[in-house]
C-alpha positions in Angstrom: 5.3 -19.1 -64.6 4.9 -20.2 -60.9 2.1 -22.2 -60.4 -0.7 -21.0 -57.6 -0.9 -23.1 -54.4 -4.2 -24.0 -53.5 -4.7 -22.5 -50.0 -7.2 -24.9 -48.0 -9.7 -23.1 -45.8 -10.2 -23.7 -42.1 -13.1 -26.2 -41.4 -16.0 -23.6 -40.0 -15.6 -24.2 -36.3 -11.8 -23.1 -36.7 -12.8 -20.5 -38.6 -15.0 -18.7 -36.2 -12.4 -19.2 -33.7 -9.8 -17.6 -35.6 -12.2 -14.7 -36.0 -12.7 -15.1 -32.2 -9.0 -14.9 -32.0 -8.5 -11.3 -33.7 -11.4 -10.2 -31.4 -10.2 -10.9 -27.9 -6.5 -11.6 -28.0 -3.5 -13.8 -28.3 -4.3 -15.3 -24.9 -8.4 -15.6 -25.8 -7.3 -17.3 -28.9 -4.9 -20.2 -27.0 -7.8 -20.8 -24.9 -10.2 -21.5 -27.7 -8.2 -23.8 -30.2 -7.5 -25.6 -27.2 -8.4 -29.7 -27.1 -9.5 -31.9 -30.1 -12.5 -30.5 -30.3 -11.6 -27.2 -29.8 -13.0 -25.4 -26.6 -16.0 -23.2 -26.6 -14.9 -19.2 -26.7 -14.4 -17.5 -23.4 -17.1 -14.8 -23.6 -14.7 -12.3 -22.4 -10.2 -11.4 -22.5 -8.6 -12.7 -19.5 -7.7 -10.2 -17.0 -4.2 -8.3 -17.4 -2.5 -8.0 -14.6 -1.9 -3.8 -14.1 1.4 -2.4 -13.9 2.0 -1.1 -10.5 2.0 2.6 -10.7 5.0 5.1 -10.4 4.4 7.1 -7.4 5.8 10.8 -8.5 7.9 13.4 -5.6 5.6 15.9 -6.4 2.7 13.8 -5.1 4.2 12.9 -1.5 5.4 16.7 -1.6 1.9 17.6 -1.2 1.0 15.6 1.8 4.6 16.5 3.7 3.9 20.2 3.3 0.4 19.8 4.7 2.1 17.6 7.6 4.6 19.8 8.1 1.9 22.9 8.0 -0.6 20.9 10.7 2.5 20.7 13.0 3.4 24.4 12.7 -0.1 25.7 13.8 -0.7 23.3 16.1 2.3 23.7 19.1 5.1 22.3 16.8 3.7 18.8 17.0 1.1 16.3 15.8 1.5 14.4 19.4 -1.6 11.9 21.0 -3.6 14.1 22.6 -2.9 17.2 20.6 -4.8 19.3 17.8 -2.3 18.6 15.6 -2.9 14.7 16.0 -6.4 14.9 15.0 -6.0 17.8 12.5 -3.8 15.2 10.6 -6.2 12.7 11.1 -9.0 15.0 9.7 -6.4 15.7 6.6 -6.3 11.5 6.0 -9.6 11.2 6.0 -10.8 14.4 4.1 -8.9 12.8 0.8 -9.8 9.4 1.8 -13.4 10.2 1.1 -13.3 12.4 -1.6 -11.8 10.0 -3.3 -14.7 7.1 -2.9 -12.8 5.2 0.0 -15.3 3.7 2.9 -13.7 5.2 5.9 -13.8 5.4 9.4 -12.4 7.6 12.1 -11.9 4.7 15.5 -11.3 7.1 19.0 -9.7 5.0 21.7 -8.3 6.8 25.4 -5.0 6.6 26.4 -3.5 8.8 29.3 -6.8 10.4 29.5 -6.8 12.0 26.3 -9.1 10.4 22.8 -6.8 9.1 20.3 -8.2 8.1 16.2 -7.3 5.6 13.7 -8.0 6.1 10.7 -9.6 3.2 8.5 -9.9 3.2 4.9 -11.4 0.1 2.4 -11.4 0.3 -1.5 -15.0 -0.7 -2.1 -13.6 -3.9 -4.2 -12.2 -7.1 -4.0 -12.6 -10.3 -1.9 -13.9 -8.7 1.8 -12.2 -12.2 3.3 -8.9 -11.8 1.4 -7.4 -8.5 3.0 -4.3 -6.9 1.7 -3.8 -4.3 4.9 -1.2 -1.1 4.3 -1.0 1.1 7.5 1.7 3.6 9.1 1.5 5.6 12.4 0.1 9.0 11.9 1.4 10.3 15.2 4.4 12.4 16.0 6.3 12.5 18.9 5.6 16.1 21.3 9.2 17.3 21.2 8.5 17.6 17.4 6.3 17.5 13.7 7.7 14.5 12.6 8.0 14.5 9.3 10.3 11.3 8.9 8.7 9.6 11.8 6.1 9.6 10.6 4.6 11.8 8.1 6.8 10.2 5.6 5.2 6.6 6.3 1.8 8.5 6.5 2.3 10.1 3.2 3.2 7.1 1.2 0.4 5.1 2.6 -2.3 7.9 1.7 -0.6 8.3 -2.0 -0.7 4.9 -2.6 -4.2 4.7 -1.7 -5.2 8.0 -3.7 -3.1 6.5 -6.6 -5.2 3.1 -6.6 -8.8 5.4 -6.2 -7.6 7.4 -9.3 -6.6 4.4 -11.3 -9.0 2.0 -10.6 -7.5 -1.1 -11.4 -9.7 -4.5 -10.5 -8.4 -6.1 -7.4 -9.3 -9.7 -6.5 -8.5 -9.0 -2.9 -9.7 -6.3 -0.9 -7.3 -3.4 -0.2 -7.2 -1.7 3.6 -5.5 1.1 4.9 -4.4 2.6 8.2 -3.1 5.2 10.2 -2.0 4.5 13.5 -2.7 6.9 16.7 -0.3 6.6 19.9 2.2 4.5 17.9 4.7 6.6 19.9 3.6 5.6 23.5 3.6 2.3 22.6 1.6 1.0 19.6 -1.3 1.6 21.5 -3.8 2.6 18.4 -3.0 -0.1 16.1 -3.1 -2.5 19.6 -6.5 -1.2 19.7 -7.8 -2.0 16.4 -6.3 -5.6 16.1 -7.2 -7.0 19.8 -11.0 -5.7 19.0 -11.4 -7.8 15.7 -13.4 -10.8 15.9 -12.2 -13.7 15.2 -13.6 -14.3 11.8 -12.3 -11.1 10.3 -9.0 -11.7 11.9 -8.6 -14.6 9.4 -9.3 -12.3 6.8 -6.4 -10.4 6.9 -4.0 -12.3 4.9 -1.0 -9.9 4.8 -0.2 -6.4 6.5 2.9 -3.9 5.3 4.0 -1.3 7.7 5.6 2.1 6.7 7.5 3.5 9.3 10.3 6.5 8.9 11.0 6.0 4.8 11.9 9.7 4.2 15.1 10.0 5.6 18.1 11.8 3.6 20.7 10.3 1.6 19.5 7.1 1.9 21.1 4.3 0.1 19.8 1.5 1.4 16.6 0.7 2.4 15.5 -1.8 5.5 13.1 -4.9 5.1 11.8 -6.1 8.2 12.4 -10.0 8.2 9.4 -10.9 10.0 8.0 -12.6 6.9 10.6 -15.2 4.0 8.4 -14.5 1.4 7.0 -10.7 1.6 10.8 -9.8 2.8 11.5 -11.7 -0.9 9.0 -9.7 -2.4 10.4 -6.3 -1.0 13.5 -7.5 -1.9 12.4 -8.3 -5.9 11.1 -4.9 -6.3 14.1 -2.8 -4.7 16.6 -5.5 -7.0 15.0 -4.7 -10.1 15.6 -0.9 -9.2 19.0 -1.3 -8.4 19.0 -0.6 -4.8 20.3 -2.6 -2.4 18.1 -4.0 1.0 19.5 -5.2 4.6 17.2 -7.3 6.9 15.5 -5.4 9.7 14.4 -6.6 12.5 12.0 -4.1 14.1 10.7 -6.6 16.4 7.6 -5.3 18.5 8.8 -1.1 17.8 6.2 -0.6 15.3 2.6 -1.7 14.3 3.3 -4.5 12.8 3.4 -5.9 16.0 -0.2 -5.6 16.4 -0.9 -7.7 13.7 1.7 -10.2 14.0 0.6 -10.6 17.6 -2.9 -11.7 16.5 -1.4 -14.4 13.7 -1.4 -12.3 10.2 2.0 -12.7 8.1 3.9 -8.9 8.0 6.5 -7.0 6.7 7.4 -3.6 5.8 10.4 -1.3 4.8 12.4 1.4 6.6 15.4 4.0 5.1 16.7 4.4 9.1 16.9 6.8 11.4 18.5 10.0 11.0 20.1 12.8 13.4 16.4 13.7 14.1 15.0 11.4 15.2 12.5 12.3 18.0 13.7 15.5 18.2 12.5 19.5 17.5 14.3 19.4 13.9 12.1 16.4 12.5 11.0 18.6 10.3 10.3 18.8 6.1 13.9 19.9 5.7 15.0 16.4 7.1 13.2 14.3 4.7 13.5 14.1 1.0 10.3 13.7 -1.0 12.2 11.8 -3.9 12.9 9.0 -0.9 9.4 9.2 0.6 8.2 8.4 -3.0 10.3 5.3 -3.6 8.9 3.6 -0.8 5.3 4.6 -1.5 6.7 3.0 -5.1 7.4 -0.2 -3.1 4.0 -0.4 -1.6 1.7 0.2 -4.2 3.8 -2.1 -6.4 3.2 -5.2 -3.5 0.0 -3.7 -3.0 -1.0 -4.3 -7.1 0.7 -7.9 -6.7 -0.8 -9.0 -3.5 -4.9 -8.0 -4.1 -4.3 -9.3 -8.0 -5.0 -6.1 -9.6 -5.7 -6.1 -13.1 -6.4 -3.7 -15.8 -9.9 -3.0 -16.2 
């Protein structure tokens, strides 16, 4: 017959830790045993960083259609100084505010005609740590633009109705925008960065452009190399997918400019050109929502990363 081990109890202060321990977590319970005398409890679990979300076809599908729909009633184009321009912008901001963003619709002249950006902040986060997301909403007027750019467009504004839907808790504050006149020379986004004050200039810490990420068959995607360590960051999240990346240099032909003009670190992603490019047949049929959705995938994932998002 075996003889029964005496099991020694834990002194009371370990105990209540270890009871701490089954209440808040692995993590919690390092935390508390740690030091000789054993640290007082945190009174609540660490945060968890959130998985950055999937961003589905079908969602981006949505937003190209209603792209695509805005250009065909509206002269075949969603141009600078055209209904269909501000009938997009007007489609942007409708689900911006539905879905509890603070928003704002900026009008600027060019050419003699009124031009918007539209602005959109997630009411959380850091106000002087900006993470900025933005893409031109503007087509050329031969055409509705659906890779350049309703594709960028679309993956911004699903990546921002994905985090409003979600909710994770961001340490940093989370901005996106929409670009007017990119097309005649980055003249909204131009606008909006050489009118911020100093002060708030600093406060952007990091902008991502999306410009033409729809196009067909593509196997490869671009990362603009303005930036060593967001260009790694892109490059991380495509690896760990199993697609390849090139270096881009997109230089001063798309917003990013702006904001790289006025001293904030960016970067962005591309899948190319295509045989449509500024022309009549930039239309739905040249784009491919299943592309359009892995670089909205890409944003929202360096989007999570960047503010700090955490589960709630």
């Amino acid at each position: 017959m075996r003889r029964r081990r005496r099991i020694a109890r834990p002194p009371p202060c370990l105990g209540a830790h270890m009871r701490i321990a089954k209440i808040f977590g692995t993590a919690a319970a390092v935390a508390a045993l740690v030091g000789a005398g054993l640290a007082a409890p945190s009174s609540a679990a660490p945060a968890t960083l959130a998985a950055p979300p999937q961003i589905p076809a079908d969602a981006v599908q949505v937003h190209l259609q209603q792209f695509q729909s805005i250009g065909t009633a509206n002269g075949g184009n969603r141009a600078h100084g055209r209904p269909g321009y501000r009938a997009s912008a007007d489609y942007v901001k409708g689900k911006l505010d539905a879905a509890g963003f603070t928003t704002t619709l900026q009008s600027f002249t060019h050419n003699g005609a009124t031009g918007w950006n539209v602005i959109a902040d997630w009411p959380q986060g850091d106000a002087n740590q900006v993470v900025f997301l933005g893409a031109h909403l503007d087509s050329v007027a031969a055409g509705p633009g659906l890779n350049d750019n309703a594709s960028g467009s679309a993956a911004v504004l699903e990546t921002a109705l994905t985090l409003a839907r979600t909710k994770p808790t961001v340490q940093k504050r989370l901005r996106f925008g929409w670009w007017g006149a990119e097309e005649l020379g980055l003249i909204g986004s131009k606008y909006y960065a050489s009118r911020l004050p100093a002060a708030e200039r600093t406060r952007i810490k990091t902008y991502l452009n999306f410009d033409m990420v729809g196009a067909k068959n593509t196997t490869t995607w671009g990362v603009y190399t303005d930036n060593a360590a967001l260009r790694q960051q892109f490059d991380a999240h495509f690896r760990a997918k199993g697609i390849p990346t090139r270096g881009v240099n997109i230089a001063g032909r798309s917003d990013h400019a702006s904001f790289a003009g006025i001293g904030v670190p960016v970067s962005g992603i591309t899948s190319g050109n295509d045989p449509c490019y500024h022309q009549r047949c930039d239309t739905i049929t040249n784009v491919t929502a299943g592309v359009v959705a892995t670089g909205a995938t890409a944003a929202a994932d360096l989007a999570w990363n960047l503010a700090g998002a955490a589960r709630r």
